[in-house]
C-alpha positions in Angstrom: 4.0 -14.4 -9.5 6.7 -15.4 -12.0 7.0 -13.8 -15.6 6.6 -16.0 -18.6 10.1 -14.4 -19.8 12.3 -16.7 -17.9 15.0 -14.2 -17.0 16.9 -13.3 -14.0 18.0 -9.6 -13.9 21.0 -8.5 -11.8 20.4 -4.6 -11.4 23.6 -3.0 -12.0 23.6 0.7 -10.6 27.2 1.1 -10.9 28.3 0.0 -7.6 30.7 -3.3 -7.5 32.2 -5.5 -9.7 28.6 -7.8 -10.8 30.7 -10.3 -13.3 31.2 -12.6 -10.3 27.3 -12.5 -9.5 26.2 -13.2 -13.5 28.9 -16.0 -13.5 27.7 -17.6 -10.7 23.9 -17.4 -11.4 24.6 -18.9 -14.8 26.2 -21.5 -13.3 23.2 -22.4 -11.8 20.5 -21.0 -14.1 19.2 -24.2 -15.9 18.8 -22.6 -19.0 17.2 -19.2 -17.8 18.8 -15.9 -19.0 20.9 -13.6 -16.9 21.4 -9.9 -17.9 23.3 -7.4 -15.3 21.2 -4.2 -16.3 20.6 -0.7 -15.8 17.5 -0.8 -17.6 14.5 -0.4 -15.5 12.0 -1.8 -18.4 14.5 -4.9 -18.6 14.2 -5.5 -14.7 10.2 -5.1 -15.4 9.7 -7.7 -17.4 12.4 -10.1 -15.8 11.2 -13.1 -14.1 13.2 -12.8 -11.1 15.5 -9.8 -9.9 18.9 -10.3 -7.8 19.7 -6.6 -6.2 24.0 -6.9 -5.1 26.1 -4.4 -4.5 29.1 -2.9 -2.7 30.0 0.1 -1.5 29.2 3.1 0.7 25.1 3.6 1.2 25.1 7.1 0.3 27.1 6.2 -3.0 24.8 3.5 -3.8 21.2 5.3 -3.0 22.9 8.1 -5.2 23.4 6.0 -8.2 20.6 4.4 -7.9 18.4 6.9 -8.3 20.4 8.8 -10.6 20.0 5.6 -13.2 16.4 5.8 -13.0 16.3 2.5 -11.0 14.4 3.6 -7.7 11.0 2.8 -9.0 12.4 -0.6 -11.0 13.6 -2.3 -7.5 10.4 -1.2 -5.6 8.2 -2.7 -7.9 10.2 -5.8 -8.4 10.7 -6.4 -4.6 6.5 -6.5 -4.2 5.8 -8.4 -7.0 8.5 -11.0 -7.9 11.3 -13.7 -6.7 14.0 -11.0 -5.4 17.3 -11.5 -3.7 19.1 -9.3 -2.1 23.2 -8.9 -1.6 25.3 -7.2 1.0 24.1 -3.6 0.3 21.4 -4.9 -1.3 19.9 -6.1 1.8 21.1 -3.0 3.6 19.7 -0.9 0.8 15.9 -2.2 1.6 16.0 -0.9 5.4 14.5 2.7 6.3 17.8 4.3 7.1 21.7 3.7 7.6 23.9 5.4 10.0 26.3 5.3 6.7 26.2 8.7 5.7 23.1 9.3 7.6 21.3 8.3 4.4 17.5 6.8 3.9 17.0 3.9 2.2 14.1 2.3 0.1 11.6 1.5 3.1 10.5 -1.9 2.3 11.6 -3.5 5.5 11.3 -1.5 8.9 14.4 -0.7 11.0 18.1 0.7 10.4 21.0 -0.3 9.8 23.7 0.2 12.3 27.6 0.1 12.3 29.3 -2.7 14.5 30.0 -1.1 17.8 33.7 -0.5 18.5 33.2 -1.4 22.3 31.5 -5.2 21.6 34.3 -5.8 18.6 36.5 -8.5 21.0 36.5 -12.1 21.0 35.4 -14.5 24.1 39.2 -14.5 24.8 39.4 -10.5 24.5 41.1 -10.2 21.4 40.3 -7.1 19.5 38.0 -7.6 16.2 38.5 -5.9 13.0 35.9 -4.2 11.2 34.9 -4.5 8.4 33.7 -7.7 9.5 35.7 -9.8 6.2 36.1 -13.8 5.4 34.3 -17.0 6.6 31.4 -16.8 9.0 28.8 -18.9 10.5 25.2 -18.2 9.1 22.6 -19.5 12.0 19.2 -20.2 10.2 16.3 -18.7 12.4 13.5 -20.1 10.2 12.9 -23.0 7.9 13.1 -21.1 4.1 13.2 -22.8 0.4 16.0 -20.8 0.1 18.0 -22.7 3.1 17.4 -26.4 1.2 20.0 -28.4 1.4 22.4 -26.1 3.4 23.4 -27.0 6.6 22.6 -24.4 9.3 25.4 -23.2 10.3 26.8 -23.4 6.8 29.7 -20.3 6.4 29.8 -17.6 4.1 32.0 -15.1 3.0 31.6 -11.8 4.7 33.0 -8.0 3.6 31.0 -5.5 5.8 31.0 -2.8 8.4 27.4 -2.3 9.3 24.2 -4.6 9.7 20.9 -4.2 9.4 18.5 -4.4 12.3 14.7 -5.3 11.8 12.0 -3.4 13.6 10.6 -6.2 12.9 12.0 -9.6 14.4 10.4 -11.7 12.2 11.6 -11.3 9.4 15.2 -12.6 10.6 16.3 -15.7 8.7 19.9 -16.0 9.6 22.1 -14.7 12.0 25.9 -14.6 12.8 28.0 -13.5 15.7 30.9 -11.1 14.9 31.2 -9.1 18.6 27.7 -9.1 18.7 25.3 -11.6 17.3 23.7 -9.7 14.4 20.8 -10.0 11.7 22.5 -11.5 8.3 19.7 -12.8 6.1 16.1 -11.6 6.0 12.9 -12.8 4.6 9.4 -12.2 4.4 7.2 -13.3 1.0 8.7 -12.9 -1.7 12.2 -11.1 -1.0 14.8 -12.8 0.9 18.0 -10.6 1.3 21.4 -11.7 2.7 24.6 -9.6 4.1 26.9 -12.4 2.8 28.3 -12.9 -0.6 26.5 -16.4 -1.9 28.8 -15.7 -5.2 31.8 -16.1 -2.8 30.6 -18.5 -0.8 31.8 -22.1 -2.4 28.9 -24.5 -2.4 27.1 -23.0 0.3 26.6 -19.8 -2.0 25.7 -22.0 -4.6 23.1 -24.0 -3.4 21.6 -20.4 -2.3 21.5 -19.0 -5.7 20.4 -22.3 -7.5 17.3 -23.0 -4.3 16.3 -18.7 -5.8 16.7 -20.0 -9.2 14.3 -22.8 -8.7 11.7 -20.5 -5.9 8.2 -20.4 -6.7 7.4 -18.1 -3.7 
């Protein structure tokens, strides 16, 4: 499944500051390149593909496709190791109340705002979305890319919507912000995740370095 090239490709469509991604992906690399590009034949030939982002969905469907990358991610998300960030993960669903926009279709289901009525805490305090800091990530199924972090482990969080699968399972992870909610996926070879790894301390890190080293 892998290419002989050895690189990992962070597809850069112009939403988000990437440099923390690339810096912590080389910090785990073991050698292997790692280009942030905008070039789909770069993202062809890459060994692995990491798909992050931030931003508004209808933003980042826009840019994607006005950068040529549409095609790029599709193909990489059927064919090799691919992880997906934040709106990268959100990006992958059929649609997003965000803007009322589409996405790319390759995992069933939408991808919904946090409910202002469930956004209190067991005591009643009021919630504030976006959902942002350190959160609990509950692993639903055993993963390579869950080795060596501790279920439970907490990640760093910036988000206002969520995706939910048509499909239940494909849910990895799950955290409770109001409302327990879907925050890592999985199914072959994609695994996608609303948190920041990058952000994440040693959690985050053991994420990346376990995709570094997956031979889905």
């Amino acid at each position: 499944m892998a290419n002989k090239s050895g690189t990992i490709a962070v597809i850069d469509y112009g939403m988000g500051n990437l440099r923390s991604v690339w810096q912590a992906l080389v910090h785990v690399a073991q050698g292997r390149g790692v280009v942030v590009t905008a070039d789909p034949s770069v993202v062809a030939t890459a060994e692995r593909v990491v798909f992050p982002g931030q931003g508004a969905m209808p933003d980042c469907m826009r840019e994607l496709d006005a950068r040529g990358l549409r095609q790029a991610v599709l193909d990489a998300a059927k064919n090799k190791p691919f992880l997906g960030i934040c709106i990268g993960l959100q990006m992958l669903f059929d649609h997003s109340e965000e803007g009322n926009v589409p996405g790319l279709g390759v995992f069933s289901g939408r991808v919904r705002r946090f409910p202002a009525d469930s956004m209190v805490t067991p005591g009643g305090g009021k919630l504030k979305v976006p959902h942002m800091g350190w959160n609990e990530v509950i692993q639903s199924q055993s993963h390579a890319l869950w080795s060596g972090i501790e279920n439970g482990a907490r990640f760093y969080f910036v988000h206002s919507y969520f995706v939910d699968p048509s499909d239940r399972g494909c849910i990895s992870g799950t955290t409770d912000y109001g409302i327990p909610f879907t925050s890592a996926v999985a199914r072959d070879n994609i695994f996608a995740i609303q948190c920041h790894p990058e952000k994440s301390a040693q959690a985050g890190l053991a994420l990346l370095s376990n995709f570094v080293k997956w031979t889905p």
